[in-house]
C-alpha positions as CSV (number, residue, x, y, z in Angstrom):
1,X,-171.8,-64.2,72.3
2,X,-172.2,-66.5,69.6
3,X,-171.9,-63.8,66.3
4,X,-168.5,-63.7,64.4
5,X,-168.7,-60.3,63.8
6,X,-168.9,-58.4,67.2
7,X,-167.4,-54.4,67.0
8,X,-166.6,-51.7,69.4
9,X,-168.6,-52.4,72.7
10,X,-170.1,-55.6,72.1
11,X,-166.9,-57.3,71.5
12,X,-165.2,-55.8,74.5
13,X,-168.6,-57.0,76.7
14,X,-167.8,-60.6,75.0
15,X,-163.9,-60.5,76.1
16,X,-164.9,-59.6,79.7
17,X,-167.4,-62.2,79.9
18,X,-165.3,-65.0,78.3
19,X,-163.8,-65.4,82.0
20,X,-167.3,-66.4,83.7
21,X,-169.1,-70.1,83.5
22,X,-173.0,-68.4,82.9
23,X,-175.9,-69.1,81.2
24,X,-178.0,-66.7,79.4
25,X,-181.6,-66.3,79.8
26,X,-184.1,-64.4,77.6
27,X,-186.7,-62.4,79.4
28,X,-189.2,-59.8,77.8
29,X,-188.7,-55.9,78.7
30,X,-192.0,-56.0,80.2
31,X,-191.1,-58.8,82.7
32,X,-188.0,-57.4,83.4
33,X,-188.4,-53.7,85.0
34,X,-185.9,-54.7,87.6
35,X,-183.0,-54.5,85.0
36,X,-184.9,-51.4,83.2
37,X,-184.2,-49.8,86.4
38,X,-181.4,-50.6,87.1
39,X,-179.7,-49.8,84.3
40,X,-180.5,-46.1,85.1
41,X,-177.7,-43.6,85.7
42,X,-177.8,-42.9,89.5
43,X,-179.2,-39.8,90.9
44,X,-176.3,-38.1,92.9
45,X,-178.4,-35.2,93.8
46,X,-181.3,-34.1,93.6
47,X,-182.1,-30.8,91.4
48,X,-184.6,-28.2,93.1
49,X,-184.9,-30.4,96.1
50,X,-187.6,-29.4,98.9
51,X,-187.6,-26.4,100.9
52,X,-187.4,-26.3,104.7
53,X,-191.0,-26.4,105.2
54,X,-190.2,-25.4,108.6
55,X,-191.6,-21.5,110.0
56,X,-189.0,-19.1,109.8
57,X,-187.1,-18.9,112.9
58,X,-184.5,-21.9,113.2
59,X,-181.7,-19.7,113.2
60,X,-183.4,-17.6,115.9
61,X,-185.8,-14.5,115.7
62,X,-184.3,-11.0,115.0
63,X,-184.7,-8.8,118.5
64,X,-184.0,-5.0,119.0
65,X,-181.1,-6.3,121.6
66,X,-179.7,-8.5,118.8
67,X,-180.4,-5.1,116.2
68,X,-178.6,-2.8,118.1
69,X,-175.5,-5.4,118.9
70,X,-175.1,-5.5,115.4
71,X,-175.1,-1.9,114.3
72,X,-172.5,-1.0,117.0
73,X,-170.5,-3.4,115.0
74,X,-171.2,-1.9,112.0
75,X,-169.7,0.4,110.3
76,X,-171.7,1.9,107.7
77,X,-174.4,1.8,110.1
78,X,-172.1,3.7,112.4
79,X,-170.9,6.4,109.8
80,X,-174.2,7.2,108.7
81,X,-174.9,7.4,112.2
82,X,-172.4,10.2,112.7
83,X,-173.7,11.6,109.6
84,X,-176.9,12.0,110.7
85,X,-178.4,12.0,107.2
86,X,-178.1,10.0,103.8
87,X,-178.9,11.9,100.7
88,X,-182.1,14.5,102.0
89,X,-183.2,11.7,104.5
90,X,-182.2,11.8,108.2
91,X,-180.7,9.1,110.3
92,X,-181.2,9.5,113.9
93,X,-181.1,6.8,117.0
94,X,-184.1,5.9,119.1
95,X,-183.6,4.2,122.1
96,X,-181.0,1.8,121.5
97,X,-181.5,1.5,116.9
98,X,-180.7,3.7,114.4
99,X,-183.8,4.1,112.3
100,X,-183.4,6.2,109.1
101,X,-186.6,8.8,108.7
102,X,-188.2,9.3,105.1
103,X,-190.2,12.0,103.7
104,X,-194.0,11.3,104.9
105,X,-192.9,10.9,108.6
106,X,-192.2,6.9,109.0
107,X,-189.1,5.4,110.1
108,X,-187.5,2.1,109.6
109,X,-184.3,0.5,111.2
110,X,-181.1,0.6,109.3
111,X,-179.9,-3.1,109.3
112,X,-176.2,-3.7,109.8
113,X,-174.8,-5.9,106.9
114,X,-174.7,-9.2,109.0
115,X,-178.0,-9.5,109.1
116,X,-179.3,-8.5,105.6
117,X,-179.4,-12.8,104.8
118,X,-181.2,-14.1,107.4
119,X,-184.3,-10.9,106.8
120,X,-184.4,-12.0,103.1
121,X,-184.8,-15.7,104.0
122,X,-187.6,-15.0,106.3
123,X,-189.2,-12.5,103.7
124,X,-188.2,-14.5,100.8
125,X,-187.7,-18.3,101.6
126,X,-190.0,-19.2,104.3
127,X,-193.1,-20.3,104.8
128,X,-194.4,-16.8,105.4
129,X,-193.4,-15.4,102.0
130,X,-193.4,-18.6,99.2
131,X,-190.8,-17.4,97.2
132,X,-192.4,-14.3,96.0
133,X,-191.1,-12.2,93.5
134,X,-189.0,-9.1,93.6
135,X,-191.4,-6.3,94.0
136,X,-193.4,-8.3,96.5
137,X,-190.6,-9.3,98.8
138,X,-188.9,-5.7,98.8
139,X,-192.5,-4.2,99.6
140,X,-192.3,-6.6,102.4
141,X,-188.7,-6.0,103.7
142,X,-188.8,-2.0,103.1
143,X,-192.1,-1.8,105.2
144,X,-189.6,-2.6,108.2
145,X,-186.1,-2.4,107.5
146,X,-183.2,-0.4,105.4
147,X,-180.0,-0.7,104.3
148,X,-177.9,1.4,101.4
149,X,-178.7,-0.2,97.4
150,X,-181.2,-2.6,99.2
151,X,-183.6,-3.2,96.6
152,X,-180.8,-4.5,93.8
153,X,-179.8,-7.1,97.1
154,X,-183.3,-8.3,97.0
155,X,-183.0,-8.5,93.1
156,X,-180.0,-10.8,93.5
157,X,-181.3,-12.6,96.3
158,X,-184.6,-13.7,94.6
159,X,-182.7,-14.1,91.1
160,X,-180.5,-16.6,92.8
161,X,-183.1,-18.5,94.6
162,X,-182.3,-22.0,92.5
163,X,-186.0,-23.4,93.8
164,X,-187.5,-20.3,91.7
165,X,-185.2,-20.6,89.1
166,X,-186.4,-24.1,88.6
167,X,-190.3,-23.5,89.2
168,X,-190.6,-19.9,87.7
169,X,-188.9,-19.5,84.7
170,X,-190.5,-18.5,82.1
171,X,-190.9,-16.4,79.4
172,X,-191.6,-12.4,79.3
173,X,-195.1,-12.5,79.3
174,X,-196.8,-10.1,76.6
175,X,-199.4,-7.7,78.7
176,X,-202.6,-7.1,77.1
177,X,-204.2,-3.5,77.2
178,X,-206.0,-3.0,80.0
179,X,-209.6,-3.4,80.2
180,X,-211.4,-1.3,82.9
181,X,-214.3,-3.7,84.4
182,X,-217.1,-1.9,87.2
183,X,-216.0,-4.2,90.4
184,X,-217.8,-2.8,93.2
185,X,-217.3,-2.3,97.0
186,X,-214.8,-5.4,98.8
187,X,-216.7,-8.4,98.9
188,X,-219.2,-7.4,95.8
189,X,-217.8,-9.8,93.6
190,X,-215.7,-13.0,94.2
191,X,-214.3,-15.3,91.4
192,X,-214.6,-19.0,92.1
193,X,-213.0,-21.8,90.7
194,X,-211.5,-25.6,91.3
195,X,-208.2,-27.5,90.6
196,X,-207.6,-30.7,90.6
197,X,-207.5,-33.9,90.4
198,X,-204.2,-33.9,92.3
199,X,-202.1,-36.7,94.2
200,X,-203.9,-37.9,96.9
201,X,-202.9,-36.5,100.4
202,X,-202.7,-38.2,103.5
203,X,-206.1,-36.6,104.4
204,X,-207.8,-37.5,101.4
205,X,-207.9,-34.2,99.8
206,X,-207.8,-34.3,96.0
207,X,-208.8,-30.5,94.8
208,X,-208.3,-27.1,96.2
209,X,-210.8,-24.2,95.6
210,X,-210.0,-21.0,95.5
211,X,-212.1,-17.8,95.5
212,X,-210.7,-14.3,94.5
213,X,-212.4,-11.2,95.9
214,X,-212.1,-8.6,92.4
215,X,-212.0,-5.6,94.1
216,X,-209.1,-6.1,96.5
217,X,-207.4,-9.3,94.5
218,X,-207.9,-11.1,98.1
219,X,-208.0,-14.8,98.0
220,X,-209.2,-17.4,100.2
221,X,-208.3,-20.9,99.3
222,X,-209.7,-24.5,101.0
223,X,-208.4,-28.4,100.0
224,X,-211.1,-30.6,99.8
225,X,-211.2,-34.3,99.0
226,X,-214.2,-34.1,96.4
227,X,-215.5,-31.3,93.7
228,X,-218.9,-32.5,94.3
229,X,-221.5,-29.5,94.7
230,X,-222.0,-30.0,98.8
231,X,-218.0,-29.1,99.2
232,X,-218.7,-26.4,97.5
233,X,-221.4,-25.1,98.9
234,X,-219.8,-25.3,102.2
235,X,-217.0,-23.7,100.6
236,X,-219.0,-20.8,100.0
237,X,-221.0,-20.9,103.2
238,X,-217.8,-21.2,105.7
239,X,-214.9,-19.8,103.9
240,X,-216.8,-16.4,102.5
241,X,-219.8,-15.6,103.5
242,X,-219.3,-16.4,107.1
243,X,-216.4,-14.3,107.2
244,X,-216.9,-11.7,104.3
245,X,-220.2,-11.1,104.2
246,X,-222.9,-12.4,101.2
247,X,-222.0,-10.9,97.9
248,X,-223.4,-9.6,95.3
249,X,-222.3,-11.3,92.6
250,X,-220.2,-15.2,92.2
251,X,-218.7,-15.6,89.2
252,X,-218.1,-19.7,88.2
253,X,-217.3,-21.4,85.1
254,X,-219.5,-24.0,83.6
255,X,-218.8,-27.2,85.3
256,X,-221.5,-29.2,86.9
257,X,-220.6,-28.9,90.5
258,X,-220.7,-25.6,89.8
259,X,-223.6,-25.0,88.1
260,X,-226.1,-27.7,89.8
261,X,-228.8,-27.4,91.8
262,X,-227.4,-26.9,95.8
263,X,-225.0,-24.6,94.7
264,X,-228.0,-22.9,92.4
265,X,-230.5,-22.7,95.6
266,X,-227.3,-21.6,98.2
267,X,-226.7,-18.6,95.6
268,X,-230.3,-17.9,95.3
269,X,-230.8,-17.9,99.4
270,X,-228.1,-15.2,99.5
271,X,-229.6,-13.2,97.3
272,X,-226.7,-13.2,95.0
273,X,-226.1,-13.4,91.2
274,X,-224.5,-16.3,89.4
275,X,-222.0,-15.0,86.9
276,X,-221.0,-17.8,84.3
277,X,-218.1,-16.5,81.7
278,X,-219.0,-17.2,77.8
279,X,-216.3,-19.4,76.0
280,X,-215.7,-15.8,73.7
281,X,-214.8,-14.0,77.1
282,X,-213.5,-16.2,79.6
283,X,-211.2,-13.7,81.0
284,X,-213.9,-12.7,84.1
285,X,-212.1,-16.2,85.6
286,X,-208.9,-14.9,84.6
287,X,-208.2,-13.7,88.1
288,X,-208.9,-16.7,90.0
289,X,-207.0,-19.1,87.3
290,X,-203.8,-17.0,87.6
291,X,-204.2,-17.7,91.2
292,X,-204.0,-21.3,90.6
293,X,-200.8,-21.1,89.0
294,X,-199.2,-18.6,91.8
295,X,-199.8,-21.0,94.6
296,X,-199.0,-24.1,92.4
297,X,-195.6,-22.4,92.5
298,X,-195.5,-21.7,95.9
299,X,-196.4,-24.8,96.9
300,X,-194.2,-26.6,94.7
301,X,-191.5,-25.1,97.1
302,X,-192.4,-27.1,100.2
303,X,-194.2,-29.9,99.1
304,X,-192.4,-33.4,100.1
305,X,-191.7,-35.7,97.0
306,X,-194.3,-38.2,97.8
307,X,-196.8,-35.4,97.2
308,X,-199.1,-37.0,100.3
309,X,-199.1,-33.4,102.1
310,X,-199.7,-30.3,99.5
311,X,-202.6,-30.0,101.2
312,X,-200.4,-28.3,104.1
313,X,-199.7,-25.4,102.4
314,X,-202.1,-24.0,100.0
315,X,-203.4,-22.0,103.2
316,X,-199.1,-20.2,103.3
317,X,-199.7,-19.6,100.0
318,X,-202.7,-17.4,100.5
319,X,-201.2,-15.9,103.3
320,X,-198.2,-14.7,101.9
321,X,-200.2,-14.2,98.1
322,X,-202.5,-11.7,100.5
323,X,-200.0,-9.8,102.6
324,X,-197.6,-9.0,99.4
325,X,-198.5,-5.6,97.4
326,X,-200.2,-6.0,94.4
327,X,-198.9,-4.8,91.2
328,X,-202.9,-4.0,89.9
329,X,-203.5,-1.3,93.1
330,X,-200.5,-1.0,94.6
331,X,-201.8,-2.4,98.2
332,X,-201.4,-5.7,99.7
333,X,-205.1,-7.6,99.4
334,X,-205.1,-7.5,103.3
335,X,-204.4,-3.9,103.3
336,X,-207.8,-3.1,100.8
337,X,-210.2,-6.3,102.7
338,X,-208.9,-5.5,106.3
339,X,-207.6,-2.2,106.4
340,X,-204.2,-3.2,107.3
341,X,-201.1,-4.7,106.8
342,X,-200.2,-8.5,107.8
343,X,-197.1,-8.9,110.0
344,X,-194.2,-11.4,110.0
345,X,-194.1,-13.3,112.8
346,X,-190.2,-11.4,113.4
347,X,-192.1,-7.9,114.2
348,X,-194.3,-9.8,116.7
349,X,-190.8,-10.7,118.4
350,X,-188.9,-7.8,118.5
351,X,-189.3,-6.2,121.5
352,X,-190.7,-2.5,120.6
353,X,-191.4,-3.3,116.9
354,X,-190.9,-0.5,114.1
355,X,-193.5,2.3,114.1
356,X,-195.1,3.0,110.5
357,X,-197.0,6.1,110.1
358,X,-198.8,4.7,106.7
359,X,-201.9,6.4,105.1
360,X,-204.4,4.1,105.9
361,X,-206.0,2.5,102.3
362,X,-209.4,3.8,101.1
363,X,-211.4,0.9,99.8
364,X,-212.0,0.4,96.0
C-alpha cells in the first residue's frame, strides 16, 4: 500500500481499499490455509460425480404386460409385425410379444423404441453391469432383447456414458501375440493377488483380494481389513476351496503374506502347488492384475467421495465382470465355471421370461 510504483492490479486493489480504516497483518502461508482455501475458484459442479449406487429398478421393472403395451404402440414393432420377417429372420407373436426368431432356433423380444433407454441403463449403468464395455453390454442385452441397428445404440450409449469417459479413457492398447499356456480343467489353476493399501472404510477394510480361475477367467474377489497371511488363508479356505473345489495349482507373487509359512502349510494340506512368477516372466499374474484395474473402474462408478464404502461394491464388480462374455473364449466366466448364464434381476420379473435355446458350453 505503501510502494510509489503500483501497476495494473495492484494499484486498482490500493484505490479500492483507500475507502476502508484497516490494518494489515502479516501471517505465514503455512498458518494461514484458511485464506489458501479460500482463495480457490468455487466448484459449481462436480465433474464425473457418483453413480446411483442404487439396484436397477427405480423407474420400475420391465414386465411382459408393460412389453406388449408398448409394441402395440409401436410402429416399427407393428410393421415388422405384419411383415412377419426382417431380412431371412422371422418375426412372429407369442402370447401377447412379438419375439423375432434367429437361425439356431432361439427367440428374443423385439423392444418398442420407448423402451430401448431404460434396458441399456439396467445393462449398462447399474449396479448389475458396472459400466461395462461395448461388446459386453450388447452380449448382455441381445441374450434377451432386439431391436433394428441395435448394436451401433449400445455403441453410442456406452460412448456417451460421461462416468466412462472420465474413468476409462485411454489409449489403444498394443496387443501382444498370443501365447498359448496348458490351463487345465475349471478350477485347476487360480491366480491370486492383493491391492491395497486403500482409504479406510467404514468396516475397517483396507485391501481386496482377488483370485482369477485361468481356465474360465472367473473371479472371486473379498475386502479385508489386513494383507496379513491368516486373511489370506481364509481367503483361500472360504472363498475357493469351499465353493470350487481344492486346486491344483495357486499361482502368487512374491510378497511375504503370500509366501509365509500358514499360507505355505494351507497349500501343502490341499495338496496343491505353489506357483511364484519370476521377475523375467511375470505375465502368469497378468490375469489377476488386469482384474484389479477392471473393478477399480467399476467401482470408481459408485463409490461415495469420502471413499469410507468401496468396500460395498467390489463383490458388483465381480458379478457383473463374471456374467459379461469374454473376449479370450467367447463365454461369460459363469457360463464355463457353472454351466450357465447369470440373469438380470428384470428377467426374474417379467412374468414368462424369454426362452433361449443356447448350446450349453463344454468346459475348457
Amino acid at each position: 500500500m505503501t510502494s510509489k510504483d503500483l501497476t495494473g492490479r495492484l494499484h486498482r486493489w490500493a484505490l479500492q481499499l483507500q475507502e476502508y480504516d484497516f490494518e494489515i497483518v502479516y501471517r505465514p502461508g503455512k498458518d494461514n490455509v484458511v485464506a489458501d482455501a479460500l482463495s480457490r475458484a468455487p466448484v459449481r459442479t462436480v465433474v464425473g460425480g457418483r453413480t446411483d449406487a442404487a439396484p436397477p429398478g427405480g423407474e420400475g421393472q420391465l414386465t411382459d404386460d408393460e412389453i406388449a403395451a408398448e409394441q402395440a404402440k409401436d410402429k416399427t414393432v407393428q410393421s415388422l409385425k405384419g411383415r412377419k420377417k426382417y431380412g431371412d429372420r422371422r418375426v412372429g407373436e407369442e402370447g401377447a410379444l412379438v419375439y423375432i426368431y434367429e437361425r439356431d432356433g432361439s427367440k428374443r423380444v423385439v423392444l418398442p423404441s420407448s423402451l430401448w433407454a431404460k434396458v441399456l441403463r439396467e445393462n449398462h449403468d447399474s449396479v448389475f453391469a458396472c459400466h461395462l464395455r461395448t461388446p459386453q453390454t450388447y452380449a448382455k442385452i441381445a441374450a434377451n432383447y432386439w431391436w433394428p441397428d441395435m448394436r451401433a445404440w449400445v455403441r453410442r450409449w456406452v460412448q456417451s456414458c460421461r462416468d466412462c469417459g472420465t474413468r476409462k479413457a485411454r489409449a489403444k492398447e498394443v496387443i501382444p501375440p498370443l501365447r498359448i499356456q496348458g490351463v487345465g480343467e475349471a478350477g485347476d489353476r487360480w491366480a491370486l493377488d492383493v491391492a491395497g493399501p486403500l482409504p479406510e472404510t467404514d468396516k475397517g477394510n483396507r485391501y481386496v483380494v482377488a483370485a482369477v480361475d485361468y481356465a474360465t477367467r472367473y473371479a472371486v474377489v473379498a475386502a479385508v481389513p489386513s494383507h496379513r497371511a491368516p486373511d489370506i488363508a481364509n481367503f483361500i479356505v472360504e472363498k475357493l476351496v469351499m465353493v470350487y473345489g481344492p486346486m491344483r495349482e495357486l499361482v502368487m507373487d512374491g510378497a511375504p503374506e503370500l509366501n509365509g509359512a500358514v499360507v505355505e502349510a494351507l497349500v501343502n494340506a490341499l495338496q496343491a502347488k505353489q506357483l511364484t512368477p519370476v521377475p523375467y516372466r511375470p505375465a502368469l499374474l497378468g490375469l489377476v492384475e488386469r482384474f484389479h484395474r477392471t473393478w477399480k473402474d467399476m467401482v470408481a462408478m459408485f463409490v461415495s467421495e469420502a471413499q469410507s464404502d468401496w468396500d460395498r461394491w467390489p463383490p458388483c464388480a465381480a458379478y457383473a465382470y463374471d456374467g459379461a462374455r469374454h473376449s479370450g473364449t467367447g463365454y461369460s466366466p459363469n457360463e464355463l465355471m457353472m454351466g450357465r448364464r447369470l440373469r438380470t434381476p428384470n428377467e426374474l420379473l417379467r412374468t414368462s421370461g424369454v426362452t433361449q435355446r443356447r448350446k450349453r458350453p463344454r468346459r475348457p
